[in-house]
C-alpha positions in Angstrom: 7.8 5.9 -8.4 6.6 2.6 -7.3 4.3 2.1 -4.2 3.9 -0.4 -1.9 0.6 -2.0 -1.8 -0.4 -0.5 1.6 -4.0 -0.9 3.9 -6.1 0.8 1.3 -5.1 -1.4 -1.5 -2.8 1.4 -2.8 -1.5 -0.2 -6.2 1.0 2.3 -7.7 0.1 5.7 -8.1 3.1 7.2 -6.7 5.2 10.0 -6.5 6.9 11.7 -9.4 6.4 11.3 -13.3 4.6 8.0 -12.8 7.4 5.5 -13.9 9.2 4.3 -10.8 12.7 2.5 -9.9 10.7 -1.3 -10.1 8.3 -0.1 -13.1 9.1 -0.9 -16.6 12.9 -1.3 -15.9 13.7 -4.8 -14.6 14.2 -4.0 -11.3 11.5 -5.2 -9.0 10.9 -4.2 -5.2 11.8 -6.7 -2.7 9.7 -5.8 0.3 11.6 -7.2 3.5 9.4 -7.9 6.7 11.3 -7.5 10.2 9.6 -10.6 12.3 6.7 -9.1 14.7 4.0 -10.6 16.9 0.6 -9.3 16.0 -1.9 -9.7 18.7 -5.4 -9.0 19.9 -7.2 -7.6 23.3 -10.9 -7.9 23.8 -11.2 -8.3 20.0 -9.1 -5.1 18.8 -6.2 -6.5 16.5 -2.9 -4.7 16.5 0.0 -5.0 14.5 3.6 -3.2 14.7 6.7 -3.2 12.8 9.4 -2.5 10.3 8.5 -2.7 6.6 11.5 -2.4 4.4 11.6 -2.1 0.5 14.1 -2.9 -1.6 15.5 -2.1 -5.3 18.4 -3.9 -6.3 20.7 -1.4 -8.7 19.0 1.6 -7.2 19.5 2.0 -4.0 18.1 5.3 -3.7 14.1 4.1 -4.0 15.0 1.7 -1.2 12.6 2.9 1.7 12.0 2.1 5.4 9.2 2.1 7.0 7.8 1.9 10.8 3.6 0.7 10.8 1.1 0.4 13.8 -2.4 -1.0 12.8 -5.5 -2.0 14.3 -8.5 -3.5 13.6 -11.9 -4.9 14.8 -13.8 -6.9 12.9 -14.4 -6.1 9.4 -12.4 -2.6 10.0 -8.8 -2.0 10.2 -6.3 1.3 10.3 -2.6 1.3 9.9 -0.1 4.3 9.6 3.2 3.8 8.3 5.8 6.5 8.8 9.3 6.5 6.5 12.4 6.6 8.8 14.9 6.3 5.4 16.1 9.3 4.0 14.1 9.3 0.8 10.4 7.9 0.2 10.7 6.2 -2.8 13.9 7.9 -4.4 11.6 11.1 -3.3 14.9 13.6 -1.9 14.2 15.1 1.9 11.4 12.9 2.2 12.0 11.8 5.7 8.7 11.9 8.0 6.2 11.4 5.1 3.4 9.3 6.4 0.1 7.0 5.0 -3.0 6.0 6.6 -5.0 3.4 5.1 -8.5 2.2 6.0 -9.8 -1.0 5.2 -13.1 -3.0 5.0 -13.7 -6.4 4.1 -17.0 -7.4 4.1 -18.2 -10.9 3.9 -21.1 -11.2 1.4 -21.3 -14.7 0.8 -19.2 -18.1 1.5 -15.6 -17.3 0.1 -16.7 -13.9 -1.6 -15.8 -10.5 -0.2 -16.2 -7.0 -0.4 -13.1 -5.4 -0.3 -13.0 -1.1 0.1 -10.5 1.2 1.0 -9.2 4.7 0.9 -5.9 5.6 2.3 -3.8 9.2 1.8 0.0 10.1 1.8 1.3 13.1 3.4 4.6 14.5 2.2 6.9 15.3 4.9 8.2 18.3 2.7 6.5 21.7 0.9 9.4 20.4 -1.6 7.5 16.8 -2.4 5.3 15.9 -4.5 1.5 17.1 -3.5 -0.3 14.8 -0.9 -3.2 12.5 -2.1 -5.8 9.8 -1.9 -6.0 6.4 -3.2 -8.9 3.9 -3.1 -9.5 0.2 -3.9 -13.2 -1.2 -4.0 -14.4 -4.5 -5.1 -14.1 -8.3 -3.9 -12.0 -11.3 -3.4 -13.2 -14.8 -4.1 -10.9 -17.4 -2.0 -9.9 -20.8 -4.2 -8.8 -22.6 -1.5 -5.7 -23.7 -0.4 -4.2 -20.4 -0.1 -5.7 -18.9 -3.3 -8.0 -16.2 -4.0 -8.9 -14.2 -6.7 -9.5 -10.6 -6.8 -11.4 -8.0 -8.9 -11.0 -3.9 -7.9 -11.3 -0.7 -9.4 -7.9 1.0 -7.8 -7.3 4.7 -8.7 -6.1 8.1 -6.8 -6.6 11.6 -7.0 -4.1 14.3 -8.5 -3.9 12.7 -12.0 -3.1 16.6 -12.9 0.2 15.9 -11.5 0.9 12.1 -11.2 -0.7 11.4 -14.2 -2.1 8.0 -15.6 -0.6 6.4 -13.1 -3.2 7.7 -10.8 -6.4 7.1 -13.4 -8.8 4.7 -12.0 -8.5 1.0 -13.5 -9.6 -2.4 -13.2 -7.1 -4.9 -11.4 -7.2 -8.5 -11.8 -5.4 -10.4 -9.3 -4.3 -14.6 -8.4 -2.9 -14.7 -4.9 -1.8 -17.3 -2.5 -1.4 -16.6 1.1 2.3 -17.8 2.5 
């Protein structure tokens, strides 16, 4: 099932047989962002709110999400906790939870080194088996927005995920909004 790309750079190992509601099929999540202020004391970041993911024609993978996250400096932690019913079209997944950890390490002007490691826990014996993903490597920023990214992104449990969890090479164009 598709995977939201969460703290640790998760990008799509995910529960089940590896082919998701958004993957392969036309339907694409829709992540929706509730409005929230982050803030900072004494140089500690926080961040709180609602994440919510959405698959038009199957409802069932759409998934809700509270976070809380902090960082300082390079460093940041956030845990997001699933308040739908299902994680991911996952049944009786209620309560399952993922902590990501994040550095971004400035190497040069506009290049930086980007490494993370972040693990699910099922709510439910039932679920899928818990696991970890990671995400290392750097972004280059363009400018105006842009950046370009290179990262080897894989998880453990390929046993039972399968290639969906294999470790691979992402190339990625993004432009801040």
């Amino acid at each position: 099932a598709p995977q939201p790309d969460r703290a640790a750079g998760r990008q799509g190992p995910g529960p089940g047989q590896g082919q998701g509601p958004g993957q392969g099929q036309g339907r694409p999540s829709l992540p929706r962002i509730q409005p929230q202020q982050p803030g900072e004391i004494g140089g500690l970041g926080y961040d709180v709110g609602i994440l919510q993911y959405i698959y038009p024609g199957l409802s069932d993978a759409n998934t809700t999400e509270i976070y809380g996250g902090l960082s300082f400096g390079m460093f940041s932690a956030k845990y997001s906790h699933t308040v739908s019913d299902e994680y991911f079209a996952v049944p009786d997944s209620q309560n399952t939870g993922y902590l990501g950890l994040t550095a971004n390490v400035p190497l040069i002007d506009k290049l930086t080194l980007n490494a993370g490691l972040g693990y699910t826990l099922w709510a439910s014996d039932a679920a899928p088996p818990d696991y970890y993903d990671y995400k290392l490597g750097v972004t280059y920023e363009l400018g105006q927005g842009f950046s370009l990214g290179g990262h080897v992104v894989g998880a453990n449990k390929k046993n039972y995920y399968g290639d969906v969890n294999k470790a691979r090479f992402l190339l990625t164009l993004t432009k801040a909004m």
